[in-house]
N, C-alpha and C positions, 0 to 999 in steps of 0.2 A: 431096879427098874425093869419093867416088863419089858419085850422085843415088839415092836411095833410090826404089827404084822398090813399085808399087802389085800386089797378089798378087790378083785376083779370079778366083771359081770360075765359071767359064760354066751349068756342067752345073747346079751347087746356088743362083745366083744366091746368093753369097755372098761377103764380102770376106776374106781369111785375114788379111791382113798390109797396112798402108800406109805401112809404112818397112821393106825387106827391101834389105839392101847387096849389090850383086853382089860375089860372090869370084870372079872370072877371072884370076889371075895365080897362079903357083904359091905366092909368098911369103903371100899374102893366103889362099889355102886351108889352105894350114898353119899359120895365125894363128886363122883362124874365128875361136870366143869365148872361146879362151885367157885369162886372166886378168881376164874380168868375173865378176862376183858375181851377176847372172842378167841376165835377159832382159826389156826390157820388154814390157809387157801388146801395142805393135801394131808390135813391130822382129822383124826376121830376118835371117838369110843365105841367098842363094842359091850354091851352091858348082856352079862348071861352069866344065872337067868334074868330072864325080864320079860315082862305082859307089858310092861308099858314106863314111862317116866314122868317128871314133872321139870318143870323149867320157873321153879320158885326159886329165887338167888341167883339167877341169871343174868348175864347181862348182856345177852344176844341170841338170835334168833337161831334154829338150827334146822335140819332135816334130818330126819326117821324112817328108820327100815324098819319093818317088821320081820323078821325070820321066823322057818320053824325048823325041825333040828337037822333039816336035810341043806341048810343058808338058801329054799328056797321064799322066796320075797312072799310074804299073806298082802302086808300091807303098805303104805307110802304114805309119809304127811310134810308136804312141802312146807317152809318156813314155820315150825311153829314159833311163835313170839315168845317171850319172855314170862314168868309169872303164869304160866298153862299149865296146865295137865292133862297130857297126851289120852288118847281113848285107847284102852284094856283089851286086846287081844289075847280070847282064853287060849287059843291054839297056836301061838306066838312062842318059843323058845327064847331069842335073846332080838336085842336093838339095836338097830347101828345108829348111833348120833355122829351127823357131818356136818359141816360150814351147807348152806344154803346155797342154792342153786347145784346142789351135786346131782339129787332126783332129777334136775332138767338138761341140765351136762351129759351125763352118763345116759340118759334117756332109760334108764331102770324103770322097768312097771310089776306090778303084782305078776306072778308066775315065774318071773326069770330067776333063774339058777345063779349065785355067787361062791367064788371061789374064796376064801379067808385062810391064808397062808402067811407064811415069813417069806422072804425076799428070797431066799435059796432056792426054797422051793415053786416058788413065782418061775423064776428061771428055769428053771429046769421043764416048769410043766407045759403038758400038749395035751389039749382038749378036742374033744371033736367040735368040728365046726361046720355051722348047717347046710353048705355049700359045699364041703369037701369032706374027704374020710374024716382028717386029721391036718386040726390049724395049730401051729406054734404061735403064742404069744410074745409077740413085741411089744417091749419094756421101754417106755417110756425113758431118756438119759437121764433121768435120776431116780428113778428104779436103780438103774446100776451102779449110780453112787451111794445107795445104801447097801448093797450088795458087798461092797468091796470096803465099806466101812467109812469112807468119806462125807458120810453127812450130816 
């Protein structure tokens, strides 16, 4: 099983996601969330590569990130529904599929910068932050329960 890595916003100082499964292998991006009943409240997929996906055999709505290979955001498609097919970002690298309402949670928009690490390295990192040299990120108490292997 892959290491569910940690989705933070730079730009918004926000966390989207702290179990987001990468899909890098062709079989695994054609699986994505094929036959679950939804999404939990702090899981995703990362699909890369990817221009884009389809929500045929779905059985819940989701939210899309566009990335391109620097995880700066091109694009945002709040809810799409079930049975879609997302629009084709030629300059898009990979996708982030999240449970709904995370675009409006995380207040993520086109341009902002994301971090996609594993929880170790979540902790440890220090980003500059637009108000100061240098902002340390606070971890959410169950960030550190997957850190320490509890969850």
């Amino acid at each position: 099983m892959k290491q569910k890595l940690c989705v933070f916003n730079i730009t918004r100082e926000s966390f989207l996601s702290l179990a987001v499964t990468p899909a890098d292998t062709h079989l695994m991006r054609l699986r994505g969330r094929l036959g679950r009943m939804k999404l939990k409240s702090d899981e995703g997929i990362w699909l890369l590569p990817s221009r884009g996906i389809h929500t045929i055999g779905m059985l819940f709505a989701i939210d899309l990130i566009y990335l391109d290979e620097s995880n700066r955001v091109l694009d945002v498609v709040e809810h799409l529904g079930t049975c879609r097919i997302s629009p084709l970002r030629m300059k898009c690298a990979s996708v982030l599929e999240l449970p709904t309402r995370t675009i409006y949670s995380s207040r993520t928009q086109v341009g902002d910068e994301l971090l996609i690490c594993s929880p170790e390295e979540m902790v440890s990192y220090e980003g500059k932050g637009r108000n100061s040299s240098v902002a340390t990120v606070e971890l959410p108490r169950s960030a550190l329960f997957i850190v320490d292997g509890n969850l």
